[in-house]
C-alpha positions as protocol buffer text, in pm:
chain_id: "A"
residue {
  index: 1
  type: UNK
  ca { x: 3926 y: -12775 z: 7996 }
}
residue {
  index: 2
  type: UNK
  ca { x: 4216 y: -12521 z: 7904 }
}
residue {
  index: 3
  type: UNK
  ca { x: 4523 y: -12591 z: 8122 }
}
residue {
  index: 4
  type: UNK
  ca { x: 4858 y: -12396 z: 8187 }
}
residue {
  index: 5
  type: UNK
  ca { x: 5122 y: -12630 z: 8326 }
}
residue {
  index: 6
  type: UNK
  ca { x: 5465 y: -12578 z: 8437 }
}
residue {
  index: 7
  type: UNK
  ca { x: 5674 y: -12810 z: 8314 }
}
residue {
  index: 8
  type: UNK
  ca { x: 6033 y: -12831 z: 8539 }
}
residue {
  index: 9
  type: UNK
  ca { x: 6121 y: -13120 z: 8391 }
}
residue {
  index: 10
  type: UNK
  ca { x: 6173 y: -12969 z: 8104 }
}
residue {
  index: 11
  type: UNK
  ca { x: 6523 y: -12817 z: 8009 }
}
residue {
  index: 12
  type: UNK
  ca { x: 6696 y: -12616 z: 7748 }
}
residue {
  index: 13
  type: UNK
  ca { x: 7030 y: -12584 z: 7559 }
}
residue {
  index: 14
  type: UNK
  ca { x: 7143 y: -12309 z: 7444 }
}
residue {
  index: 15
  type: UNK
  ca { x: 7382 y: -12284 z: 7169 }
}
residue {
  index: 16
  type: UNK
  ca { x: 7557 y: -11955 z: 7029 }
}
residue {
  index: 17
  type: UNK
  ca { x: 7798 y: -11851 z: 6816 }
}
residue {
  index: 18
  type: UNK
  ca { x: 7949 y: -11721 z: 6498 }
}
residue {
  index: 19
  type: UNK
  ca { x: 7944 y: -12098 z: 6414 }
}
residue {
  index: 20
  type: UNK
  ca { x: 7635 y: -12210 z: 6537 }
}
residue {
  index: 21
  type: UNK
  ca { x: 7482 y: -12358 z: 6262 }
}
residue {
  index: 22
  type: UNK
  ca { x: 7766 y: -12531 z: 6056 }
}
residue {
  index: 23
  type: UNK
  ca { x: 7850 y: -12652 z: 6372 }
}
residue {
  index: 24
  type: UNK
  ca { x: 7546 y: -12820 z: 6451 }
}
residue {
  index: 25
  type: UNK
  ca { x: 7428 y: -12915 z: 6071 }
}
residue {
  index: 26
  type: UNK
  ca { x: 7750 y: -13189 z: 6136 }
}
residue {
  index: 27
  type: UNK
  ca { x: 7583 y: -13279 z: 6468 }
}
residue {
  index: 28
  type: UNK
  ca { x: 7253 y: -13324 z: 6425 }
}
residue {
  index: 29
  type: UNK
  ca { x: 6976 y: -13571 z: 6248 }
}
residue {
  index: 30
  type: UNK
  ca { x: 6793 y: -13236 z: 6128 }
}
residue {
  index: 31
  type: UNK
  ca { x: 6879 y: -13027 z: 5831 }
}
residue {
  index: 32
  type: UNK
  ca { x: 6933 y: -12633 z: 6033 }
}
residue {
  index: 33
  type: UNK
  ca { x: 7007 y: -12464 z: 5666 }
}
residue {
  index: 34
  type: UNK
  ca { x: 6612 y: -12529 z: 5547 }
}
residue {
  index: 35
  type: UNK
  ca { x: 6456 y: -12475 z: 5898 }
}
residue {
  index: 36
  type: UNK
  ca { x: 6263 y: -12170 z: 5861 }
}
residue {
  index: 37
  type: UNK
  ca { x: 6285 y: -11876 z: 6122 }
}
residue {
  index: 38
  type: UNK
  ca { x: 5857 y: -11944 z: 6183 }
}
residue {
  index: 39
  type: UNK
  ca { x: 5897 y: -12345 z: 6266 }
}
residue {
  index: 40
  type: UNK
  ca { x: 6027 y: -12553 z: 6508 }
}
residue {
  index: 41
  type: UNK
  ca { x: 6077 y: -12909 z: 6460 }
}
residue {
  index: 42
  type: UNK
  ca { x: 6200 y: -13223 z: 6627 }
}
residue {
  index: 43
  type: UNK
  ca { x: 6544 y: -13359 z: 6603 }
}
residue {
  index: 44
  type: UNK
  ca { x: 6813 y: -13593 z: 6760 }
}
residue {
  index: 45
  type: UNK
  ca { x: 7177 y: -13580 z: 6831 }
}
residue {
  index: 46
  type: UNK
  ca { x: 7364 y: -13931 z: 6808 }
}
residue {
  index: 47
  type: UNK
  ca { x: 7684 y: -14066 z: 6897 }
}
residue {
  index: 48
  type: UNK
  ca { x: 7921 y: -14221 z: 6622 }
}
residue {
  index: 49
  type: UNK
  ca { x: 7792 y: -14542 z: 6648 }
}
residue {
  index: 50
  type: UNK
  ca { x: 7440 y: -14366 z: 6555 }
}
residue {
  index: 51
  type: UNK
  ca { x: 7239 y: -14426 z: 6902 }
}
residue {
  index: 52
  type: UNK
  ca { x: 7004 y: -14126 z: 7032 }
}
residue {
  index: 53
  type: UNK
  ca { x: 7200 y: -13969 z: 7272 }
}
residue {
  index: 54
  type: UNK
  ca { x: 6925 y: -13736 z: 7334 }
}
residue {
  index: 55
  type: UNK
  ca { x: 6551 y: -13640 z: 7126 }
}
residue {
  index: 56
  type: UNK
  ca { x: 6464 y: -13254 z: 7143 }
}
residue {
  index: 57
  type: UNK
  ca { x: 6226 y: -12978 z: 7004 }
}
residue {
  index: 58
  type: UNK
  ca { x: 6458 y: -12696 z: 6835 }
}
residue {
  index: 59
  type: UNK
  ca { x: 6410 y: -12379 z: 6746 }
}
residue {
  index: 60
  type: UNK
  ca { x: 6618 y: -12065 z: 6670 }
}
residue {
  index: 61
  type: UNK
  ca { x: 6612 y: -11727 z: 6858 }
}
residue {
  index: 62
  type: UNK
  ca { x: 6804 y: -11415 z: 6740 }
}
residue {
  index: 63
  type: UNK
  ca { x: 7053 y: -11576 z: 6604 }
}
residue {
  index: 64
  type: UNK
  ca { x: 7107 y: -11871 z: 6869 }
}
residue {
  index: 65
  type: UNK
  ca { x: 6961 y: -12222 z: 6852 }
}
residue {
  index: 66
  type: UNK
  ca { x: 6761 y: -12384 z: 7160 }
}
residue {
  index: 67
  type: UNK
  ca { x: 6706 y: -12740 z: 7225 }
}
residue {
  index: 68
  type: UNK
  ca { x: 6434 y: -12827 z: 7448 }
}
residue {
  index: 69
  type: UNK
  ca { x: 6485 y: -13161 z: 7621 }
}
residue {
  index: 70
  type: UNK
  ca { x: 6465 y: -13337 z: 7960 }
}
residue {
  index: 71
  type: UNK
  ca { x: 6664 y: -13170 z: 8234 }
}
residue {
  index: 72
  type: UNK
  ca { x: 6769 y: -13499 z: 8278 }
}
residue {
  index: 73
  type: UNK
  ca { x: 6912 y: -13572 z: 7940 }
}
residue {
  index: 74
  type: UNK
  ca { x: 7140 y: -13181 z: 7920 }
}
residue {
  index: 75
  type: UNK
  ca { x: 7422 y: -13344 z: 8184 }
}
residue {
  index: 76
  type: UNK
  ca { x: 7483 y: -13636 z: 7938 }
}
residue {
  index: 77
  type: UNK
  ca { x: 7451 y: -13472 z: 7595 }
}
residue {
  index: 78
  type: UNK
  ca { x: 7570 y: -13107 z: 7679 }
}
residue {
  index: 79
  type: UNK
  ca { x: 7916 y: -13272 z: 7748 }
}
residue {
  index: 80
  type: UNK
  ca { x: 7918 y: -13498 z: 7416 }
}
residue {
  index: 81
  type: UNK
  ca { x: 7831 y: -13145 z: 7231 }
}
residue {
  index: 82
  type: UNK
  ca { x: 8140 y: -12936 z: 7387 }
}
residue {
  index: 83
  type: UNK
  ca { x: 8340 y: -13239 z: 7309 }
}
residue {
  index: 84
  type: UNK
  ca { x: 8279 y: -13114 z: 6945 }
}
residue {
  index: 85
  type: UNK
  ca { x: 8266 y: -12795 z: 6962 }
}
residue {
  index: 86
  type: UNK
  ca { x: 8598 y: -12686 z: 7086 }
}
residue {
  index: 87
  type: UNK
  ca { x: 8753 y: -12598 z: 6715 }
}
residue {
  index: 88
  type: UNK
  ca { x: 8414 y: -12361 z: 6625 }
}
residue {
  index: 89
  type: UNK
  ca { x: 8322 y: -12066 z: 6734 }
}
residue {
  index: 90
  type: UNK
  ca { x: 8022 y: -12154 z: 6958 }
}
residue {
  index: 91
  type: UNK
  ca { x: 7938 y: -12139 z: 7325 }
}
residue {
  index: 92
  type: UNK
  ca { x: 7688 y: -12404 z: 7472 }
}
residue {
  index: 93
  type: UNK
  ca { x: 7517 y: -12314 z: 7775 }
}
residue {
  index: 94
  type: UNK
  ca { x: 7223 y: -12524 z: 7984 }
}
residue {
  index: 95
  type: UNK
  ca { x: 6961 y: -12250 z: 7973 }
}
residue {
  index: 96
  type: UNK
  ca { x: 6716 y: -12406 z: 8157 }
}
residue {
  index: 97
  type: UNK
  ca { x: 6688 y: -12153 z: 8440 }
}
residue {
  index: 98
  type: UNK
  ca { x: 6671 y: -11834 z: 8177 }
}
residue {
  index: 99
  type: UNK
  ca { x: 6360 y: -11918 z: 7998 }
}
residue {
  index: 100
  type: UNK
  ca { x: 6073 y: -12110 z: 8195 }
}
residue {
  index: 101
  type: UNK
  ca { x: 5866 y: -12364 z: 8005 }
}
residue {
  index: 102
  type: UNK
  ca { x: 5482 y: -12409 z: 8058 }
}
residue {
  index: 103
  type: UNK
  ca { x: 5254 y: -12657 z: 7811 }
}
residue {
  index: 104
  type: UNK
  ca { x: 4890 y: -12561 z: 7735 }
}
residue {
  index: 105
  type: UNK
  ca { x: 4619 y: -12801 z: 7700 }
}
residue {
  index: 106
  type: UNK
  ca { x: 4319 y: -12782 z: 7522 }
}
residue {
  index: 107
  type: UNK
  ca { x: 4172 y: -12613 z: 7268 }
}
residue {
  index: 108
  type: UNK
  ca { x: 4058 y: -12311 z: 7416 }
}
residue {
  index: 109
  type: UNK
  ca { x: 4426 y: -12261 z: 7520 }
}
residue {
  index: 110
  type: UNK
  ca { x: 4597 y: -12312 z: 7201 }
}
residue {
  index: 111
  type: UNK
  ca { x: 4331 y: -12095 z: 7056 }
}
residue {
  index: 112
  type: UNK
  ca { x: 4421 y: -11804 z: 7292 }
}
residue {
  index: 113
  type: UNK
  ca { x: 4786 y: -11881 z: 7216 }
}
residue {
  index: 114
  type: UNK
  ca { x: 4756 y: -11851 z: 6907 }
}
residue {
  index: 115
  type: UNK
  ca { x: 4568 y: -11540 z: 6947 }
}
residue {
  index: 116
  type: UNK
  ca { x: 4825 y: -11326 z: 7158 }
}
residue {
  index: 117
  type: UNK
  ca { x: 5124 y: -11441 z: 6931 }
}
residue {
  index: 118
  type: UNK
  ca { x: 5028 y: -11313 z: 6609 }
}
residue {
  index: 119
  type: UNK
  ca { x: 5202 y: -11460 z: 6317 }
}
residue {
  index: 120
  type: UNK
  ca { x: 5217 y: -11738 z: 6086 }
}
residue {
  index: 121
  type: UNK
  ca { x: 5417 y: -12088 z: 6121 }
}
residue {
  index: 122
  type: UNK
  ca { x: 5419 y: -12310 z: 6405 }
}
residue {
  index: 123
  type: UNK
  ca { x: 5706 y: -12117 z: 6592 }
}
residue {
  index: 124
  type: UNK
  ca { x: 5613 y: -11776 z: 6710 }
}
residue {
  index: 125
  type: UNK
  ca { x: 5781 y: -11501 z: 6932 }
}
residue {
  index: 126
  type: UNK
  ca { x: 5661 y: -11181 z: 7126 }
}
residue {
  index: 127
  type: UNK
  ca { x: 5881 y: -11015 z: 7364 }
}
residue {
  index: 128
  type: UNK
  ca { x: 6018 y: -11230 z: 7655 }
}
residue {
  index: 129
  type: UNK
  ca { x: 5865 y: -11523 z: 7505 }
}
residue {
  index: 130
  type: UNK
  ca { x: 5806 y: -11797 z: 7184 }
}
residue {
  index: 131
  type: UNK
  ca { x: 5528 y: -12009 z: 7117 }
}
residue {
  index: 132
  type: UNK
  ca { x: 5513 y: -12369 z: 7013 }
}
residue {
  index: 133
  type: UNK
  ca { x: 5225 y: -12475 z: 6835 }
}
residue {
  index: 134
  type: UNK
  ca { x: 5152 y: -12875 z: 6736 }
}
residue {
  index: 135
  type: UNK
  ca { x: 4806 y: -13032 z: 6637 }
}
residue {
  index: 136
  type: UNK
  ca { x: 4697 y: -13081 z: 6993 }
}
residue {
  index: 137
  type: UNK
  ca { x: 4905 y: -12859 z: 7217 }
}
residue {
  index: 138
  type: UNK
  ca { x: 5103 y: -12582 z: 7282 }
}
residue {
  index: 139
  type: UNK
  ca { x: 5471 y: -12471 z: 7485 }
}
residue {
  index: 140
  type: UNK
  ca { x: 5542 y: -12154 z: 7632 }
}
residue {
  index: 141
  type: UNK
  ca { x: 5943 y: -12066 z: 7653 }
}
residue {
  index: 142
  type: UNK
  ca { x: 6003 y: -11760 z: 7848 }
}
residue {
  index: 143
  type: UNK
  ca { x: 5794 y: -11474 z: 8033 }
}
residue {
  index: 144
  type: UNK
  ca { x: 5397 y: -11592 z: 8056 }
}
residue {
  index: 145
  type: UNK
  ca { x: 5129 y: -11352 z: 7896 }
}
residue {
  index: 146
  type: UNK
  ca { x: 4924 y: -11235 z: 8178 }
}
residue {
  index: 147
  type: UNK
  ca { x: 4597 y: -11383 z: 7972 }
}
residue {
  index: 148
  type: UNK
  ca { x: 4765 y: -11752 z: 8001 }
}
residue {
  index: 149
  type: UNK
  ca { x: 4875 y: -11706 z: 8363 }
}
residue {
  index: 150
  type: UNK
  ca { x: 4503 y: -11676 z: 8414 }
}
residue {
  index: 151
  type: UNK
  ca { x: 4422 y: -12043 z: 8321 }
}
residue {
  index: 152
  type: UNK
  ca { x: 4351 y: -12267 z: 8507 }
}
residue {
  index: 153
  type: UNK
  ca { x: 4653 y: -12496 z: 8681 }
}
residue {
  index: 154
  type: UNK
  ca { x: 4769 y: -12836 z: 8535 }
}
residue {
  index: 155
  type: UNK
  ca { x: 5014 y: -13104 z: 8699 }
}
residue {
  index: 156
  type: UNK
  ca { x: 5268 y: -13231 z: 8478 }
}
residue {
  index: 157
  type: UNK
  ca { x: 5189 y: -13558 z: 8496 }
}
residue {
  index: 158
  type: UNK
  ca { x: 4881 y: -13451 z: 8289 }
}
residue {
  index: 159
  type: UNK
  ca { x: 5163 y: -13330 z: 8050 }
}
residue {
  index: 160
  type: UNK
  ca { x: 5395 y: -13625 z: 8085 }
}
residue {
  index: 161
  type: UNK
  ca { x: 5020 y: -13832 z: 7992 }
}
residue {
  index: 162
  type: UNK
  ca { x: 4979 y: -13633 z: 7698 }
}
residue {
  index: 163
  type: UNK
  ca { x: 5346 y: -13706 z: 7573 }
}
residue {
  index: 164
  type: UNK
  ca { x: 5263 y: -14068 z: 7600 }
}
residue {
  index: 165
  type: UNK
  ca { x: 4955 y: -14030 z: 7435 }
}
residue {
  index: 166
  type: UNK
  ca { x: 5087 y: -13850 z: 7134 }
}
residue {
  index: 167
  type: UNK
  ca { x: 5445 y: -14071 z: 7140 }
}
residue {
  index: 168
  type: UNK
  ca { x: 5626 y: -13814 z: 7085 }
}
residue {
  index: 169
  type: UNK
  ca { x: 5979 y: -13919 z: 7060 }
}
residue {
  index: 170
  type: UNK
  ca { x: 6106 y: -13844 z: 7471 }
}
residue {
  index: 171
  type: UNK
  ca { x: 6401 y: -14023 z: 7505 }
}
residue {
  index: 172
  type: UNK
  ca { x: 6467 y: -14074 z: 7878 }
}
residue {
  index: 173
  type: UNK
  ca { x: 6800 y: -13992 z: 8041 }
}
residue {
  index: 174
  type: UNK
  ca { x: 6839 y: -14392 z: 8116 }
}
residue {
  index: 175
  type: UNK
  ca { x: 6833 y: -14502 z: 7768 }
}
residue {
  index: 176
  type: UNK
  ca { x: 7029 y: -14220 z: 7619 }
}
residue {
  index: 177
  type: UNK
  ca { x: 7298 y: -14360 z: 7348 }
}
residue {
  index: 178
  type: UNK
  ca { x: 7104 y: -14738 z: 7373 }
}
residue {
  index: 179
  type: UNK
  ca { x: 6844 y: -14682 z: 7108 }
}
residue {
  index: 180
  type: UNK
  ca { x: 6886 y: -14577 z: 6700 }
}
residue {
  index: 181
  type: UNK
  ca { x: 6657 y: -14271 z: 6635 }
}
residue {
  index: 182
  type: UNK
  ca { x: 6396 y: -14419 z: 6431 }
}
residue {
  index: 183
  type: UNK
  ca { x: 6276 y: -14667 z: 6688 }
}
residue {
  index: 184
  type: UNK
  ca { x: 6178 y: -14348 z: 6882 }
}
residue {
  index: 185
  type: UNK
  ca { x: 6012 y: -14295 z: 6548 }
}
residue {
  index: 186
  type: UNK
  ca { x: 6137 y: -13975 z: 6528 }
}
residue {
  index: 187
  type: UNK
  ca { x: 6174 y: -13968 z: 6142 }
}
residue {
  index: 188
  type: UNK
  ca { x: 5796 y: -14033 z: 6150 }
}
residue {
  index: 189
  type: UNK
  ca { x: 5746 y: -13656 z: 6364 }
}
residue {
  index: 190
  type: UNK
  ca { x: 5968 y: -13497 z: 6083 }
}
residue {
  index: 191
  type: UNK
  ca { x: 6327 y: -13514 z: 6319 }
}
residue {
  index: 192
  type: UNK
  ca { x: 6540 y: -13640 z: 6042 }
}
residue {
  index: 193
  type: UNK
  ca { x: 6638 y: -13596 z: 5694 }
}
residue {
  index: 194
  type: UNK
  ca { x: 6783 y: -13835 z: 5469 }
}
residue {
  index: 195
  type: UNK
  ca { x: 6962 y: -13604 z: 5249 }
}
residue {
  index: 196
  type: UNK
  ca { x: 7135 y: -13358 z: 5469 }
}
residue {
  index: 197
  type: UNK
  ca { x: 7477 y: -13472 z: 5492 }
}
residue {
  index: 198
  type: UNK
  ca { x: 7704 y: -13572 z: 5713 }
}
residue {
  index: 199
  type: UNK
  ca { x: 7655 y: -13611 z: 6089 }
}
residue {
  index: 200
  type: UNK
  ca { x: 7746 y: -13788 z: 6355 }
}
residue {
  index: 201
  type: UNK
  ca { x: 7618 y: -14167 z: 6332 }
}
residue {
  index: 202
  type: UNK
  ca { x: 7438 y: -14052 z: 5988 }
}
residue {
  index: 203
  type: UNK
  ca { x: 7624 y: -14386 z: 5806 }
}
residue {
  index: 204
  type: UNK
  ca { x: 7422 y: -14583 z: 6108 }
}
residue {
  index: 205
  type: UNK
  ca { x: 7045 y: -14397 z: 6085 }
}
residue {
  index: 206
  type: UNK
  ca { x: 7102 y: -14409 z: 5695 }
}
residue {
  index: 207
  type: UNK
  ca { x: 7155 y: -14786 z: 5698 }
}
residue {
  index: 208
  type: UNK
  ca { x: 6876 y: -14847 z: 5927 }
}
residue {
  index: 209
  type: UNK
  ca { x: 6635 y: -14659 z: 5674 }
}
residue {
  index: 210
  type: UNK
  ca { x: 6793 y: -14718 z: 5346 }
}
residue {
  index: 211
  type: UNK
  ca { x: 6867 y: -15113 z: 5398 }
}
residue {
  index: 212
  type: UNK
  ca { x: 6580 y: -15151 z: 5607 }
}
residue {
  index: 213
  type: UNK
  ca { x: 6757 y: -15264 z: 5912 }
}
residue {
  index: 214
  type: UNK
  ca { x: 6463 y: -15123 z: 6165 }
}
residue {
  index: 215
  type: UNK
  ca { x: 6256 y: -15366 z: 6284 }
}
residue {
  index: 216
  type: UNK
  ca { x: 6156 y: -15169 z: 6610 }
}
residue {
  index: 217
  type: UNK
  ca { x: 5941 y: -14860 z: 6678 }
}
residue {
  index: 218
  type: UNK
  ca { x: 5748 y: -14684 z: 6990 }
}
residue {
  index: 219
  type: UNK
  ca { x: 5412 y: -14821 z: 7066 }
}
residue {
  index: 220
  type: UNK
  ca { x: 5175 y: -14638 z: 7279 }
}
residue {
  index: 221
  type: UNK
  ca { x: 5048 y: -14928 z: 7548 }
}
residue {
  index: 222
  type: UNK
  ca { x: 4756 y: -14826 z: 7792 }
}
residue {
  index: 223
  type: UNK
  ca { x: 4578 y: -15013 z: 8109 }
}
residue {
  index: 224
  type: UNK
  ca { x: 4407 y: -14959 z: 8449 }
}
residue {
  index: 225
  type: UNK
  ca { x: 4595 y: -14958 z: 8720 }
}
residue {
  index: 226
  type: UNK
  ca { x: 4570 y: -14875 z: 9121 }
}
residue {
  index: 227
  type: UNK
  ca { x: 4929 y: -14824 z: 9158 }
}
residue {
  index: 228
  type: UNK
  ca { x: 5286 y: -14819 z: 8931 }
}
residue {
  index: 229
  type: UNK
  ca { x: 5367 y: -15117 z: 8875 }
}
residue {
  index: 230
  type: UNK
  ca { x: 5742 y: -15241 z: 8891 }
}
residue {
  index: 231
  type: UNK
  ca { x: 5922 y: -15494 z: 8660 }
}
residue {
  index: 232
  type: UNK
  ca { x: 5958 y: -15508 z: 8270 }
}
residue {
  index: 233
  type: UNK
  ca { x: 5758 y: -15492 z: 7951 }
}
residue {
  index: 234
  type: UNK
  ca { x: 5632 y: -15863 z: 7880 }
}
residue {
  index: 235
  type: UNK
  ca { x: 5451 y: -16015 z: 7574 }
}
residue {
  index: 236
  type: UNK
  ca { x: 5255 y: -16345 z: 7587 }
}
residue {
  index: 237
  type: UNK
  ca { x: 5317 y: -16593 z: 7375 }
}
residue {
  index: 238
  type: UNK
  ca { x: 5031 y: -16874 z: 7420 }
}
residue {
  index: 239
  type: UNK
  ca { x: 5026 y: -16983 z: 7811 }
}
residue {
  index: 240
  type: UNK
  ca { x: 5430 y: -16793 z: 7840 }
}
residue {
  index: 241
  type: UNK
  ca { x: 5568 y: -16464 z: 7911 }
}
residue {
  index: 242
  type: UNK
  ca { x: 5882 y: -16319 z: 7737 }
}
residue {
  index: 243
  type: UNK
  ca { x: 6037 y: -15994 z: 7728 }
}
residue {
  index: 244
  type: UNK
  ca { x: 5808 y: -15732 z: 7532 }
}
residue {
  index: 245
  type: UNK
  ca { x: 6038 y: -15458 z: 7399 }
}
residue {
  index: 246
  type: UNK
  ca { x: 6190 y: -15144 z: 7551 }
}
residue {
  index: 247
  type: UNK
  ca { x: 5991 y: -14877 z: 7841 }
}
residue {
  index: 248
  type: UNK
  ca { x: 6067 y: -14560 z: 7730 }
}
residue {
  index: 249
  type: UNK
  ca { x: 5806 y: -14354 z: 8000 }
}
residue {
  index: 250
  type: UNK
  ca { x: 5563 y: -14415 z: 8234 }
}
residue {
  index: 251
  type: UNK
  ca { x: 5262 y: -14237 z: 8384 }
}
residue {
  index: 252
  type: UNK
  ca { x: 4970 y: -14335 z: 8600 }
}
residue {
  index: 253
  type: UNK
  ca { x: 4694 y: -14062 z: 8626 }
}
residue {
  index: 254
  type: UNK
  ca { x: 4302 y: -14128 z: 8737 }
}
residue {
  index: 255
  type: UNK
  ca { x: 4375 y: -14521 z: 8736 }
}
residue {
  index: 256
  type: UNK
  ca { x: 4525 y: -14515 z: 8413 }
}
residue {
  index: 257
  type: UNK
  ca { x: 4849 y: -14627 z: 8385 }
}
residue {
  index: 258
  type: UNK
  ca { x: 4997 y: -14478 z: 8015 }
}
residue {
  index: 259
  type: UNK
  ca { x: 5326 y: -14618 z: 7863 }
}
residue {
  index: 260
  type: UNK
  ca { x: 5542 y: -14568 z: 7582 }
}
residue {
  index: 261
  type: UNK
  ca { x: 5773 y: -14839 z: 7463 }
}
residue {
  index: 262
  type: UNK
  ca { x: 6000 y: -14975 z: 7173 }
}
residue {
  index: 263
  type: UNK
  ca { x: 5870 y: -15266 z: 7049 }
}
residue {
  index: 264
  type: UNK
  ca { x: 5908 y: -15491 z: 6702 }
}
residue {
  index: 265
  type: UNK
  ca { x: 5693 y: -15359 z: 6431 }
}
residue {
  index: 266
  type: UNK
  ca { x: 5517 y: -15638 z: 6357 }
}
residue {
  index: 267
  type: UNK
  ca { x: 5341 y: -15681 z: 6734 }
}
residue {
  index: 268
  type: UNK
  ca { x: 4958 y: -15807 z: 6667 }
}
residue {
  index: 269
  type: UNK
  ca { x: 4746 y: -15530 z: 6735 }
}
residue {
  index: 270
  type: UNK
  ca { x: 4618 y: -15733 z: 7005 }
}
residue {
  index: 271
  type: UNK
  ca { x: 4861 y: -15850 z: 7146 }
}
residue {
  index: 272
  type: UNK
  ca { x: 4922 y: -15916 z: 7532 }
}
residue {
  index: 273
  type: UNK
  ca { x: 5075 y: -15721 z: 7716 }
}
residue {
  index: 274
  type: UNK
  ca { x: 5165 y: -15672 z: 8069 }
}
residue {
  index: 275
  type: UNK
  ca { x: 5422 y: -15490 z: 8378 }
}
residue {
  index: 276
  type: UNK
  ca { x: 5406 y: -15700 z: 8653 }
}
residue {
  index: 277
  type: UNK
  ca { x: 5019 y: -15793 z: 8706 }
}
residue {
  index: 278
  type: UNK
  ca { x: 4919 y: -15485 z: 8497 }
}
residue {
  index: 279
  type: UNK
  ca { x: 4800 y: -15555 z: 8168 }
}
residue {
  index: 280
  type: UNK
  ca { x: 4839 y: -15332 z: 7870 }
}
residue {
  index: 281
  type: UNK
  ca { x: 4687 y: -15238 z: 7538 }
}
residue {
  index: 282
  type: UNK
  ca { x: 4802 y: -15088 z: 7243 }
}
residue {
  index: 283
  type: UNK
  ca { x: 4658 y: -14776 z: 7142 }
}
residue {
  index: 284
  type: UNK
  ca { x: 4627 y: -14632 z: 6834 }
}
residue {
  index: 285
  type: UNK
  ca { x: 4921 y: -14433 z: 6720 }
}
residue {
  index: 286
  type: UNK
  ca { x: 4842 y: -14043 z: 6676 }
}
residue {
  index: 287
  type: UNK
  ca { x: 5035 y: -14072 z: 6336 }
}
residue {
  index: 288
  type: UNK
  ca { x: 5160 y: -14311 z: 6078 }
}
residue {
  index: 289
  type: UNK
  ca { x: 5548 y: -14430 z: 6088 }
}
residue {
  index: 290
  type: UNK
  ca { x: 5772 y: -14277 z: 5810 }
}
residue {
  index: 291
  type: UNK
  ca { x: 5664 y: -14461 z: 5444 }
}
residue {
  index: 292
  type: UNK
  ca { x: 5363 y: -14552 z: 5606 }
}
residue {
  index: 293
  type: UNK
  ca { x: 5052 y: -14432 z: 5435 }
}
């Protein structure tokens, strides 16, 4: 059924600025000088030592650039970014209260999206508002067309379910600058590019891909559940229990308790898995991990 959600957990930045985008090209794991005014497209912002500070959706907008993110994540990374920026000409603002986010589930909704912002490319604009298409979904940034408002109310845990399901690369505020970008598998979505240049923790992220030094990447991990379950991510191995990998995020909707997490590569497909007394599967991934065919 075709769903409008708001999504407050979502936040933006906003940066703008005669220097915008040779500012950020030296910031960022995503190439700004090919992205084309019609498409968004993942990306990541690292520290030195080349951990994910924080994972984002970007797009630009007359002129400035907007990175959509976790509120959570804009109080650490906003500061890291002004830390940088204080020799350009750029101003970096949290945005999050000028432009209000909403997702859209399900295909009717997407198709209506699509339908009242006219255009080609996955990134779209009409006045007081862009569009955000992907393969199974859709974000609203700014004023609402009265034919979405219409639809039919969504929680956001239904959204925060669908981000686990997809595993798209949502770094949460508590692992911010613990994690390289690619075991987010963020290169997989299209958020990095090998042969950009020089950013911040690029000599890291280019090791890790070129010398094959990732051995980690996010699994989606599914199970039935009455309540959340507290405690970490364990694997079995024969009658024991060890530590399982990373837990990114966590949702439990109509008994079914939805996970992402960083775990090795190599996990057995059937492996077992389990939070506390909750046990988990791994689900298929919605698409393969960079090289993969």
């Amino acid at each position: 059924m075709a769903q409008c959600i708001p999504l407050t957990h979502l936040g933006l930045i906003r940066i703008s600025g005669d220097d915008t985008l040779t500012f950020l090209q030296g910031q960022l794991t995503i190439n700004l000088m090919s992205l084309e005014e019609s498409q968004w497209s993942w990306g990541g912002h690292c520290d030195p030592k080349g951990k994910l500070l924080a994972s984002f959706r970007l797009l630009k907008l007359n002129g400035d650039i907007l990175m959509l993110m976790p509120r959570a994540l804009i109080p650490v990374d906003m500061p890291q970014l002004q830390k940088y920026a204080v020799f350009n000409k750029v101003t970096i603002t949290d945005a999050s209260d000028d432009l209000p986010v909403h997702g859209l589930l399900g295909e009717d909704a997407c198709q209506l999206a699509s339908e009242l912002f006219a255009g080609e490319g996955n990134l779209r604009h009409q006045q007081g508002a862009s569009l955000l298409l992907d393969e199974s979904s859709a974000l609203v940034l700014g004023e609402l067309p009265g034919a979405l408002a219409t639809l039919e109310r969504g929680s956001d845990q239904q959204w925060l379910r669908h981000e686990i399901a997809q595993a798209w690369p949502m770094l949460p505020a508590s692992q911010s600058g613990e994690l390289v970008p690619q075991m987010l598998n963020l290169d997989a979505v299209g958020g990095i590019q090998y042969d950009k240049g020089c950013y911040i923790g690029q000599e890291t992220v280019a090791r890790m891909h070129f010398r094959g030094g990732n051995k980690r990447a996010t699994f989606v991990l599914k199970g039935a559940a009455s309540a959340m379950p507290e405690g970490d991510l364990e694997l079995a191995l024969g009658d024991n229990w060890r530590r399982g990998g990373t837990l990114l995020n966590r949702q439990l909707v109509d008994g079914e308790l939805w996970v992402t997490a960083v775990m090795a590569k190599d996990v057995d497909a059937d492996a077992r898995l389990r939070i506390g007394e909750v046990e988990l599967a791994i689900e298929p991934r919605p698409y393969p991990l960079f090289g993969e065919e």
